[in-house]
C-alpha positions in Angstrom: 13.3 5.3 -10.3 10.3 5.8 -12.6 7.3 7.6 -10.8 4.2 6.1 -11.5 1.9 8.7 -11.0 3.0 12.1 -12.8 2.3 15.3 -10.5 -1.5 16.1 -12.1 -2.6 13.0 -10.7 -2.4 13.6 -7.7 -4.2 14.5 -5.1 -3.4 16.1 -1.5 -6.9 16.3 0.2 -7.8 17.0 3.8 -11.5 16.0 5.2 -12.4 18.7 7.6 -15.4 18.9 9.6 -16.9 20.0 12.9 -16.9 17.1 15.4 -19.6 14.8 14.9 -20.6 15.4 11.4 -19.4 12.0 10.2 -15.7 13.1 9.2 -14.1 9.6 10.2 -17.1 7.3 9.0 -15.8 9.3 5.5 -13.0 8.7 5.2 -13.6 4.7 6.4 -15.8 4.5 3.4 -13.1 6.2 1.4 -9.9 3.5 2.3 -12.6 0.6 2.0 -13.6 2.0 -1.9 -10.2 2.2 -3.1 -9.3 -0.8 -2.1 -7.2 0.4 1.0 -8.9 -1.6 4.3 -11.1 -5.0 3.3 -13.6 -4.3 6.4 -15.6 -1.3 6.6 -14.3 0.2 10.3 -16.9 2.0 12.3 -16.6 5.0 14.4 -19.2 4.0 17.1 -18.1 0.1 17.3 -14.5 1.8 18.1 -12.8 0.5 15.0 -12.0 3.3 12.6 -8.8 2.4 10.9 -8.0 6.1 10.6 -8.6 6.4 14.5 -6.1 4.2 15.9 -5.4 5.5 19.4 -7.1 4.1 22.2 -8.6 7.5 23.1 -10.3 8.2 19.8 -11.6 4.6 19.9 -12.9 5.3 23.3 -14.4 8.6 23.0 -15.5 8.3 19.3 -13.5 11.4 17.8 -10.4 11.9 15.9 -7.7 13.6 18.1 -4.5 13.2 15.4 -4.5 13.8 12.2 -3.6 10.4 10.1 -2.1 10.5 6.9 -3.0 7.7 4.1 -2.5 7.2 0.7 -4.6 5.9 -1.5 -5.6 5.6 -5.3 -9.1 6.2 -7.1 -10.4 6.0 -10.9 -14.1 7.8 -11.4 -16.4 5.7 -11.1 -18.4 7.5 -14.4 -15.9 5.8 -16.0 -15.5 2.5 -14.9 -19.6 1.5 -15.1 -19.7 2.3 -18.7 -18.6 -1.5 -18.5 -18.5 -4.2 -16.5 -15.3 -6.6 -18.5 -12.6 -6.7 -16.6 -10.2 -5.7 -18.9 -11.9 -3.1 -20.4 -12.2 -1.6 -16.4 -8.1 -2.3 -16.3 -7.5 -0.6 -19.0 -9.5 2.3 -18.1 -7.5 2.5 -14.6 -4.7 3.0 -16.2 -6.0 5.9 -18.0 -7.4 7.7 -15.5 -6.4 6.3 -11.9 -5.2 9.3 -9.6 -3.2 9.0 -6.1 -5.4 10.5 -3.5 -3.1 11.1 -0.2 -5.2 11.7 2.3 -4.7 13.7 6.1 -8.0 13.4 8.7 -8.2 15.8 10.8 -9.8 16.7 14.0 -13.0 18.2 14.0 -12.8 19.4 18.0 -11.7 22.8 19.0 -9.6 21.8 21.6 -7.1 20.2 18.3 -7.3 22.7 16.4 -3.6 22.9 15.9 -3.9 19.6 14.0 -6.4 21.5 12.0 -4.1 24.2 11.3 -0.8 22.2 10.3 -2.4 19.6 8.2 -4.5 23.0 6.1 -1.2 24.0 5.9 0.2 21.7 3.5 -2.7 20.5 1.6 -3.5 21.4 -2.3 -7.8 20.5 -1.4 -10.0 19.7 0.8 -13.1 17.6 1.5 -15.4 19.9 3.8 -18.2 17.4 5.5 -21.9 18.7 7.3 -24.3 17.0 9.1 -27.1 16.7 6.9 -29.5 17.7 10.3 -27.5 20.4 11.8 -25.9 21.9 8.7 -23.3 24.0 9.7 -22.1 24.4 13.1 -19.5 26.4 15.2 -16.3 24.6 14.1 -17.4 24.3 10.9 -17.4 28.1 10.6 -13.8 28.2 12.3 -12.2 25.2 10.0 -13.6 27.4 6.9 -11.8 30.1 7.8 -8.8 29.0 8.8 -8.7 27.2 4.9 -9.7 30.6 3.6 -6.5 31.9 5.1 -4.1 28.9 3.5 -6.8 29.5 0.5 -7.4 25.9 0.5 -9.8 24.9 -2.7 -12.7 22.7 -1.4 -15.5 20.7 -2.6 -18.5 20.2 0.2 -19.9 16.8 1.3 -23.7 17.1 3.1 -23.5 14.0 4.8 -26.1 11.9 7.1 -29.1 12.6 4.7 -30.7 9.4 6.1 -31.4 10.6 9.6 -34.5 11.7 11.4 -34.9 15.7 10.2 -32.0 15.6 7.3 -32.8 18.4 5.2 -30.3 19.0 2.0 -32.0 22.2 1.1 -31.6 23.4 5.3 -27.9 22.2 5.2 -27.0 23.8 1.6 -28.8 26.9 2.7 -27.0 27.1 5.8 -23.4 27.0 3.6 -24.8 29.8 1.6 -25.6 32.2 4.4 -22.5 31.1 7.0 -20.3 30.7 4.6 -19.8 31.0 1.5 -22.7 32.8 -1.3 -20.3 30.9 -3.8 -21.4 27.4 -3.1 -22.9 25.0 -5.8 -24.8 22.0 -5.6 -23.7 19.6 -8.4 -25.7 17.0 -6.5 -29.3 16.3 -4.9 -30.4 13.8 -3.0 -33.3 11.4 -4.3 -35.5 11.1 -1.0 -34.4 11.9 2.7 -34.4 9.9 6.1 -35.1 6.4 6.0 -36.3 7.4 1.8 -32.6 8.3 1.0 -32.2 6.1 -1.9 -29.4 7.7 -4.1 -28.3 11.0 -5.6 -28.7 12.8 -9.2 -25.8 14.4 -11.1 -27.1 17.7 -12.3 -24.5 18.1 -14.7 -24.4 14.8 -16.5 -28.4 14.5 -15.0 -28.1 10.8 -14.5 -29.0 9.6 -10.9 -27.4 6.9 -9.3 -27.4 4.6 -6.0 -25.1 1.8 -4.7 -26.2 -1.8 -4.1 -24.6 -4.7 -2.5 -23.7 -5.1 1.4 -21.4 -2.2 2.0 -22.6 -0.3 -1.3 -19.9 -1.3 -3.2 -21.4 -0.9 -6.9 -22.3 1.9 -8.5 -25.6 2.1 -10.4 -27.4 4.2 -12.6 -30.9 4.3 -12.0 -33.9 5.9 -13.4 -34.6 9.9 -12.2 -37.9 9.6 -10.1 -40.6 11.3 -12.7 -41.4 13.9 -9.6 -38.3 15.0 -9.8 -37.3 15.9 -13.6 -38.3 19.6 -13.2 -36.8 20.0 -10.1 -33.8 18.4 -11.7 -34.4 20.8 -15.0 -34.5 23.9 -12.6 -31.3 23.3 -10.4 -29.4 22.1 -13.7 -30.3 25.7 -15.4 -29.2 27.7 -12.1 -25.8 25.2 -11.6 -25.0 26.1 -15.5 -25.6 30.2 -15.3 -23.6 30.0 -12.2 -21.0 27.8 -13.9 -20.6 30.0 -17.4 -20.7 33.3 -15.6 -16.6 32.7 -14.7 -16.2 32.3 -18.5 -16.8 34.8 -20.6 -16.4 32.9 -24.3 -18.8 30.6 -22.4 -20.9 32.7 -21.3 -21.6 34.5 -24.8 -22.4 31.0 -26.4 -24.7 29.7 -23.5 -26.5 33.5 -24.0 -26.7 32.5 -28.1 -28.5 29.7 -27.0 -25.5 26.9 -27.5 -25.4 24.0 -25.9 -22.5 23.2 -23.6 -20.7 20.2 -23.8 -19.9 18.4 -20.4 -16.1 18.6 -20.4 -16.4 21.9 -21.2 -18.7 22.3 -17.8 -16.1 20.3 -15.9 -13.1 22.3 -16.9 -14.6 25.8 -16.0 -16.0 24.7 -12.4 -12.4 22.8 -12.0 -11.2 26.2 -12.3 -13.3 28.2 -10.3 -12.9 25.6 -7.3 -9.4 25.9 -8.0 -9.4 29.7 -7.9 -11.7 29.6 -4.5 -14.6 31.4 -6.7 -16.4 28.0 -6.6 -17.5 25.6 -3.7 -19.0 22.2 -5.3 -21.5 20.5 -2.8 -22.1 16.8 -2.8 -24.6 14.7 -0.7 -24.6 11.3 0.3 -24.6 9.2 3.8 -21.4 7.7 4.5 -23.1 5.5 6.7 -25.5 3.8 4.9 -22.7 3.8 1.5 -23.8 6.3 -0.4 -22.8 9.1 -2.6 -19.3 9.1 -1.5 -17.5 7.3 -5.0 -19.3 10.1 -6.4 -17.4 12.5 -3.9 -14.1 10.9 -4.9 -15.1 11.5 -8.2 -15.7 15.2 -7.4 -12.0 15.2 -5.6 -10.5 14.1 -9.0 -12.7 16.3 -11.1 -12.4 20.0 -9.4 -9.6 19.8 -6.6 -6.1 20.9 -7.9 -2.8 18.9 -8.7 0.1 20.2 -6.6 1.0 21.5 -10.2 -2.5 23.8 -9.7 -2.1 25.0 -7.0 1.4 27.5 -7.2 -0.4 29.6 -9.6 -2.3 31.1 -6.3 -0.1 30.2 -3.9 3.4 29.9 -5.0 5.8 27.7 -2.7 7.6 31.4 -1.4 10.5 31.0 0.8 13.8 32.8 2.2 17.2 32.5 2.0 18.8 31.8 5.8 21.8 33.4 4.8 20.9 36.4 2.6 17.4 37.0 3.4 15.9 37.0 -0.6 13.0 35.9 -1.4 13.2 32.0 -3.0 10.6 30.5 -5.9 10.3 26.9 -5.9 8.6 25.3 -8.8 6.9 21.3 -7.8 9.1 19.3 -9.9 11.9 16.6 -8.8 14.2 18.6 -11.2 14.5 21.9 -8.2 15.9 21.9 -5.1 14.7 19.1 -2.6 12.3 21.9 -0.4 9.6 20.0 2.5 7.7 21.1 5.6 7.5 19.0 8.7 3.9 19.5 9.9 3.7 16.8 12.8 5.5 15.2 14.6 4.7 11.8 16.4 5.5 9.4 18.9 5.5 5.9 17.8 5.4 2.8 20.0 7.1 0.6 18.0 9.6 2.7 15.7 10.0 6.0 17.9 10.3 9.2 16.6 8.0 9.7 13.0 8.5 13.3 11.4 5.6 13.5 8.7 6.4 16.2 6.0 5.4 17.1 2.7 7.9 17.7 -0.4 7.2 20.8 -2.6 9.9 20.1 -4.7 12.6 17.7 -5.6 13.3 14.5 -3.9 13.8 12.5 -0.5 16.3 9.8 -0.6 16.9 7.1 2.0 20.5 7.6 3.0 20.8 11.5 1.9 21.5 14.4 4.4 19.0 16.6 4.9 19.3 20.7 6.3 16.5 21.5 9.2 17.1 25.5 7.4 15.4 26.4 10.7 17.9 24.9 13.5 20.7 25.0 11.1 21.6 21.1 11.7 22.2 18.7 8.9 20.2 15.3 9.8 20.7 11.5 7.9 17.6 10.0 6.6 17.5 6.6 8.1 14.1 5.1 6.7 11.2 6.7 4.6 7.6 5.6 5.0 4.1 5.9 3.2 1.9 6.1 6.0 -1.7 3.6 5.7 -3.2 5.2 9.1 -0.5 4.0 11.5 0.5 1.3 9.0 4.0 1.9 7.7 5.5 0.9 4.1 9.2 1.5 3.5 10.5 3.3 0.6 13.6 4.3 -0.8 12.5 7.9 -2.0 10.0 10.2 -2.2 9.5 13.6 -4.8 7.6 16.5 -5.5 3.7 16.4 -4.1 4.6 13.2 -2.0 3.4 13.2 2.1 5.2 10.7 3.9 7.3 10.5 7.3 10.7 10.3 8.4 11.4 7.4 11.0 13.7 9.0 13.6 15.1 12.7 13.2 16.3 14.2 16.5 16.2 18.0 16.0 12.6 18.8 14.1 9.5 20.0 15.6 6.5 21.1 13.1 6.5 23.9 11.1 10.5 23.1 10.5 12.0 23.1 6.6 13.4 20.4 5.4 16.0 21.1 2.2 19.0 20.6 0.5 22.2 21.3 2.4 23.3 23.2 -0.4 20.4 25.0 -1.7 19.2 26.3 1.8 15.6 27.7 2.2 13.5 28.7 4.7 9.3 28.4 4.1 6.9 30.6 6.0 6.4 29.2 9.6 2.5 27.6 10.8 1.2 29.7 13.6 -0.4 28.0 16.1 -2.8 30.2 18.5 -1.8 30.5 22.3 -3.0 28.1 24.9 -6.2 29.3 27.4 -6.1 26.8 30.2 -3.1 25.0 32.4 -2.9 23.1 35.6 -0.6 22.4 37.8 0.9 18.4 37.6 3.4 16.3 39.8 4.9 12.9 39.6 2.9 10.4 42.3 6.8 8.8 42.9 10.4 9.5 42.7 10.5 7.1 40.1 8.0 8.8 37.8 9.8 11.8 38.3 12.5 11.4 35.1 9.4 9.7 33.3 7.3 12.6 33.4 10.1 15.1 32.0 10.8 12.7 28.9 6.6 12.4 28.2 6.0 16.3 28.5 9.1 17.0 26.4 7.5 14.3 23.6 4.2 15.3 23.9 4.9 19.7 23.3 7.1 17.9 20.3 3.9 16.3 19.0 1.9 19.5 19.9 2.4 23.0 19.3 0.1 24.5 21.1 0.6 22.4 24.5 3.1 24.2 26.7 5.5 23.2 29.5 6.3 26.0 31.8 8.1 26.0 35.3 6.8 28.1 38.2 10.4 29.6 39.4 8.8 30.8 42.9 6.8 27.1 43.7 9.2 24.5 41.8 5.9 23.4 40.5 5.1 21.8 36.7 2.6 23.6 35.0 0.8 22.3 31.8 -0.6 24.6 29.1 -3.9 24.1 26.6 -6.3 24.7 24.6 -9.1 23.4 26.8 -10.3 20.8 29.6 -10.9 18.1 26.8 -6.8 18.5 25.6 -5.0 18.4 28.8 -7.5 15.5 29.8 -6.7 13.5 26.5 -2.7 14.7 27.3 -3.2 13.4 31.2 -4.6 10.5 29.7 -1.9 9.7 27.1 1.1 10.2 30.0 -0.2 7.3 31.6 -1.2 5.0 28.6 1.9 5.5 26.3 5.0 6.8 29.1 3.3 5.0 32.2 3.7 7.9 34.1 1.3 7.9 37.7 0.8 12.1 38.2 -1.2 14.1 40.6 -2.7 16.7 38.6 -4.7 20.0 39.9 -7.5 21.4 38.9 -8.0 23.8 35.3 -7.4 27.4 35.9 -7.6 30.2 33.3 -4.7 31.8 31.2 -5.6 35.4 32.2 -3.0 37.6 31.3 -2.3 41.5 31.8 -1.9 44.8 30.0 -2.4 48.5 30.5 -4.6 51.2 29.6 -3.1 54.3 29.9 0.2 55.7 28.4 3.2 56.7 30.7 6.4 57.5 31.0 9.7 55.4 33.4 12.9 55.0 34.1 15.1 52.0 35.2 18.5 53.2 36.6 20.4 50.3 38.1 24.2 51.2 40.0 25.9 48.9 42.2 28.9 49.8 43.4 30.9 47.2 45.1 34.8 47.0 45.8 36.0 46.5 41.7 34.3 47.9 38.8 31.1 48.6 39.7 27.4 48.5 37.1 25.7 51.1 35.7 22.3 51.0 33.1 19.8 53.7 32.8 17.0 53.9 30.8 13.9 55.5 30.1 10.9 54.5 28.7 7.5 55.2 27.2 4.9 52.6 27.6 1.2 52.3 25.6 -1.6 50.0 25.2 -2.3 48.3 21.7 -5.1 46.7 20.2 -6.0 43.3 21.2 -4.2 40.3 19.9 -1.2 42.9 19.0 1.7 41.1 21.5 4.7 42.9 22.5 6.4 45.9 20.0 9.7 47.7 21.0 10.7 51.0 19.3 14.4 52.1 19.5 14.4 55.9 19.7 18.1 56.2 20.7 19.9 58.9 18.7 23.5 60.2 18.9 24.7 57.5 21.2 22.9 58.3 24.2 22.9 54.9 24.4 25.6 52.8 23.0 24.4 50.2 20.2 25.5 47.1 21.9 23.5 47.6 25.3 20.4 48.5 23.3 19.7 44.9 22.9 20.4 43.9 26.4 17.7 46.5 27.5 14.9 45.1 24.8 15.7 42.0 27.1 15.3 43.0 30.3 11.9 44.7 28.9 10.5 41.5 27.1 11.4 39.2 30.5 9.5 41.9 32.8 6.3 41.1 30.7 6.2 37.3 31.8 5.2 38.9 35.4 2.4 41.6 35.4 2.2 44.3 38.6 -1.6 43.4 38.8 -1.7 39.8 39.6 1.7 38.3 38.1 0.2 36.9 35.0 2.3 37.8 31.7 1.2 41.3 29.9 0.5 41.3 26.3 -0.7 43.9 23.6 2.0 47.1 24.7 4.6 48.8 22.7 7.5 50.2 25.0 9.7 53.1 23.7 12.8 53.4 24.6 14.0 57.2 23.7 16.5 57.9 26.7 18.8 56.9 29.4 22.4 57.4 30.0 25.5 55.4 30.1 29.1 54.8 31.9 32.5 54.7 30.4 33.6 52.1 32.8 30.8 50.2 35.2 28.1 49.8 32.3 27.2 46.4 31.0 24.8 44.6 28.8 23.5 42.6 32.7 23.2 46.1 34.2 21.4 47.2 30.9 19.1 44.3 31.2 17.9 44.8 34.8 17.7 48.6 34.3 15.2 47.4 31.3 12.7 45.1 33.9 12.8 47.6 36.4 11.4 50.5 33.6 8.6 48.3 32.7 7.8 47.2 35.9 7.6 50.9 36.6 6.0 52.1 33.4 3.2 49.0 33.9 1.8 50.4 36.7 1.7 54.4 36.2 -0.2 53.2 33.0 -3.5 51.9 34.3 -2.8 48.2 34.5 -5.9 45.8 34.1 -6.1 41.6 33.8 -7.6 40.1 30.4 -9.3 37.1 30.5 -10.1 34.5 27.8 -13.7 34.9 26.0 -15.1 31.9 24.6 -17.5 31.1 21.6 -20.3 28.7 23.1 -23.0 27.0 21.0 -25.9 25.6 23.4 -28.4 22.7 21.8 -31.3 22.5 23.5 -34.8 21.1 23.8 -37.3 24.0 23.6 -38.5 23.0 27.2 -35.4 23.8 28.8 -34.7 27.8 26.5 -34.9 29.6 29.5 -33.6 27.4 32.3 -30.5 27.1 29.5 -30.2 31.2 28.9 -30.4 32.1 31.9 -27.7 29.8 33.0 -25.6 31.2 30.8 -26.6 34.5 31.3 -25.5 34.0 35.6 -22.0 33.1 34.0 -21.5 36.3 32.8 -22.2 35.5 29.0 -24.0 37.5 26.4 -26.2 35.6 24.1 -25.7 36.9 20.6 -28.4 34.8 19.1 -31.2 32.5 19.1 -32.1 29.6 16.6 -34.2 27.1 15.4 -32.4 23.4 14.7 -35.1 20.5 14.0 -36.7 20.6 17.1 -33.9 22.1 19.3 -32.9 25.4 20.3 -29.4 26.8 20.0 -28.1 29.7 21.7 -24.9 31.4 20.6 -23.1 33.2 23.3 -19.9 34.8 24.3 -18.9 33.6 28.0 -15.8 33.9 29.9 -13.9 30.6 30.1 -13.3 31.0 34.0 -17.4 30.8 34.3 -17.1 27.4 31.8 -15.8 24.8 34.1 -18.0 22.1 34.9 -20.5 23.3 32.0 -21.1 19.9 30.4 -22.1 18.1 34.1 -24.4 21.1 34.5 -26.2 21.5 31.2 -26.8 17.6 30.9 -28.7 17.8 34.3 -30.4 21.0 33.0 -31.9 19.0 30.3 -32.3 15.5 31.2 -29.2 14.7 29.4 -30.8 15.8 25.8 -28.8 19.2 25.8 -25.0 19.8 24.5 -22.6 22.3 23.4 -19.6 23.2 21.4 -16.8 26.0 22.6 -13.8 27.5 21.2 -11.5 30.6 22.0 -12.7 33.8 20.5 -10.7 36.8 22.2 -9.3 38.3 25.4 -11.7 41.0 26.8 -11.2 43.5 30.2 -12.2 41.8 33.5 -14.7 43.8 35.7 -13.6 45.2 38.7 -15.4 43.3 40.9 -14.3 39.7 39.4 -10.6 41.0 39.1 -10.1 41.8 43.1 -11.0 37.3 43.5 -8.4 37.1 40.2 -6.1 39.1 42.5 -7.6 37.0 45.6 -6.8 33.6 43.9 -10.3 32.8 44.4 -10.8 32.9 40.0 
């Protein structure tokens, strides 16, 4: 089958934002310009085609990540006429296939952040045009600078009360990025926002009819022709300097043509050296066909994009490192990077193909569970509208109705060329609570929604309390398991009793020391013998668990050595200062001793656990607890009441700013101090204050607040 888009048309483009900043009511405008919805769906009337759960319609945010596909010519190109065939013909020329994945811009999702930067080629960054950019924005940046994810910039809300492009664009410079470009400014602000100007082509254009569907080219406001002069000259020096045969003729004085413009920023965006900014409001229709344009003009083909960041894998079997080139000729290579429960078809596996092609019917190898699955059906995804096809190739994102074994970050390949791509990481949840069926009958119900909901998500975790029998559930914060309690009962109709939040502390040690584990048991046959010893130290945060085998001349035999890394490893899930699971040591195993006859890899094991056990608490043990990044907006009347709040919570404020006519403090506070925040601050300030929080790191509890950890009273 014929593809009708070759690889450098398209397009695999995220829109990322922090919440709020108008990320859905984008990407509404986006499916509505190209043709994709006939009615303009609206965030706050609760009928955003991309948001399509009942939560997100509810609560006004994006909680999944939808993927769509869509298709877009420039609009530069199409109003150079206005006959129909002419416009046709022109499509055909230079129409591109956009395929589109919306994320979430909340903290508390930001695995569906992660997963969906993971596969894309670009990606649309959007700012509130009043607040510029905030918290998550900072965090979304940074986790594309790690998957080195080009991106073009959208400043978006310019009509509202205290919009301020040059505040926002500022803001990008200093937070972010000093390589960000405007290519656009807006002519007016606030309720004056009546279009934007082009620096490059300097042509200024708004949008008329009811939901801005045409594109015009206006007159640039006489005021504003130096301006426009000024910004032109800086875009171009900024432009040339990652050129250098450009950059000699622009010194002689040359004049540089257009394309030749285009061509060097698409390459600098494509090589991260380059951030393009656009402006617009989404809302009120405009400058977003001139974003799409942008997406078409300087983000990368999934051709572009191996030069930086080759599609690297590994072979299962041997190890070696595997090249894959994005062409349906190689090797069929995909990653699965959600998973999904549907309603009406059951299990959908979204994945993207790096190379070769997906055909119904085929047998597929999950490289990473070593099981060969069938294809059943193939679908384009619209949102959560499905459209069967029989295949799919190279640069496609699509999903897989009904695959048993795959959860995300899984490879998808050909059975007999097997390859395994680098896994997503997901960070580890902060917050559980305890949760019990209401009935016996819910009972069964509950196990088959939890196990379909840690599918979905990564980073929610079941875990079973051993000593209590009881369920406990695992997150990233109050507003995920909420939005998780909520889904049980919506989508599995399961009635639960659920407890309160409590924090994820966990344990480690300070000090170094040295232990030994000797397990015998002697009973009427052959009896069980392990000893070991070990050396146990602290290392830096965020470091996790490292084992070093110092066993020479068989001390030791080979085969229990495992058996005793074992033992160690399950000994950290229970910490000697409070039970919770220790984190950031390295244990050393240098000694110990063996039996001919009564040794054993289980006596091995325990000897292991009892080591550490022993080793943890010779070696200063101490509890960690989660520190979180708060951003609190505020009128100026309520600064102090608002500090000092958060100052009583243990915080420390790392900063004060002006935003408009609010205040925002930036702090660091303990989670365990957090709960019930968002009651507390609204009746601190009349309802006009809010705030934004996300994991930052695990610090040292003090003394006196680890003795109520220890207590149960934390």
């Amino acid at each position: 089958m014929a593809k009708r888009y070759p690889l450098e048309k398209y397009r695999n483009i995220g829109i990322i934002a922090h919440i709020d900043a108008g990320k859905t009511t984008v990407s509404e405008r986006i499916l509505f310009y190209t043709g994709i919805s006939h009615k303009i769906g609206e965030v706050h009337e609760g009928a955003a085609t991309m948001d399509w759960m009942e939560q997100e319609r509810e609560r006004g945010i994006t909680i999944t990540s939808a993927a769509t596909t869509c298709f877009w010519t420039p609009v530069r190109e199409l109003i150079k006429t206005s006959d129909q065939e002419e416009k046709n013909k022109i499509r055909s020329q230079f129409e591109h296939r956009i395929n589109i994945i919306d994320t979430p811009g909340h903290v508390d999702f930001t695995a569906e952040v992660e997963r969906s930067l993971r596969v894309l080629d670009g990606g649309v960054t959007v700012f509130d045009g009043v607040a510029g950019v905030e918290p998550q924005s900072e965090t979304v940046w940074h986790q594309a600078d790690k998957y080195k994810v080009p991106r073009i910039c959208f400043i978006n809300k310019l009509d509202r009360m205290g919009a301020s492009f040059e505040y926002s664009f500022n803001s990008i410079l200093e937070r972010l990025t000093p390589y960000a470009v405007a290519v656009q400014i807006p002519i007016g602000l606030e309720e004056n926002f009546k279009g934007v100007i082009d620096l490059l082509e300097k042509k200024a254009y708004t949008t008329e009819g009811d939901n801005g569907e045409t594109v015009k080219e206006i007159e640039i406001p006489s005021d504003m022709t130096q301006e426009v002069e000024d910004k032109r000259a800086s875009l171009i020096e900024k432009i040339v300097e990652k050129d250098e045969a450009l950059m000699e003729r622009y010194l002689n004085g040359e004049e540089i043509s257009l394309d030749e413009l285009r061509k060097v920023l698409r390459k600098a965006t494509i090589n991260n050296e380059l951030f393009p900014v656009f402006c617009g409001s989404a809302l009120k229709n405009r400058g977003v066909q001139m974003m799409l344009d942008g997406v078409v003009d300087y983000l990368p083909s999934p051709l572009e994009i191996t030069d930086f960041k080759p599609i690297k894998g590994t072979n299962p079997k041997t190890g070696e490192e595997i090249i894959r080139q994005p062409s349906d000729e190689e090797p069929l290579t995909a990653l699965a990077f959600k998973i999904a429960t549907d309603p009406f078809v059951g299990n959908l596996t979204y994945f993207r193909i790096y190379s070769g092609v997906m055909k119904k019917g085929s047998y597929i190898l999950n490289s990473i569970k070593g099981n060969q699955e069938r294809v059943g059906r193939i679908v384009r995804m619209h949102a959560n509208h499905r459209e069967d096809t029989e295949e799919m190739s190279a640069g496609d994102l699509g999903a897989i109705v009904g695959l048993k074994n795959t959860s995300t970050g899984d490879t998808l390949c050909d059975p007999e060329k097997p390859i395994i791509l680098e896994k997503i990481t997901f960070p580890e949840p902060v917050i559980n609570l305890k949760i019990e069926p209401k009935t016996k009958a819910d009972q069964e119900k509950l196990g088959i929604a939890l196990r379909r909901l840690a599918d979905e998500d990564p980073t929610f975790r079941v875990t079973g309390d051993s000593e209590t029998g009881e369920t406990i559930i695992w997150g990233m914060g109050e507003l995920h398991l909420e939005i998780l309690v909520d889904r049980m009962k919506r989508e599995f109709n399961v009635e639960a009793n659920v407890g309160r939040p409590r924090v994820s502390y966990k344990e480690t040690v300070k000090g170094n020391s040295e232990a030994e584990g000797k397990y015998i048991r002697q009973s009427g046959g052959r009896g069980q013998y392990g000893h070991v010893k070990i050396k146990v130290k602290p290392l830096e945060r965020g470091k996790g668990f490292v084992f070093v085998n110092q066993i020479k001349g068989g001390i030791i035999p080979q085969e229990f050595i495992p058996a005793a890394e074992k033992g160690i490893k399950e000994a950290l899930d229970k910490g000697v200062v409070a039970g919770y699971p220790m984190t950031d040591i390295e244990v050393t195993l240098f000694d110990g001793s063996y039996h001919d006859v009564d040794s054993s890899e289980a006596a091995f094991k325990i000897a292991g656990s009892m080591a550490l056990q022993e080793g943890a608490r010779l070696a200063t043990p101490i509890i960690l607890e989660p520190i979180m990044k708060v951003q609190t907006i505020t009128p100026a009347d309520y600064l102090g009441d608002a500090t000092g709040d958060l100052n009583s919570k243990r915080g420390r404020i790392e900063g004060l700013s002006d935003r408009g006519m609010m205040k925002v403090i930036d702090a660091m506070v303990p989670l365990s101090e957090m709960f019930g925040y968002a009651t507390k601050l609204r009746s601190m300030t009349q309802g006009r204050g809010s705030f934004t929080m996300e994991f930052s790191h695990y610090e040292e509890v003090p003394k006196s607040v680890e003795q109520q950890i220890i207590e149960g009273k934390k």
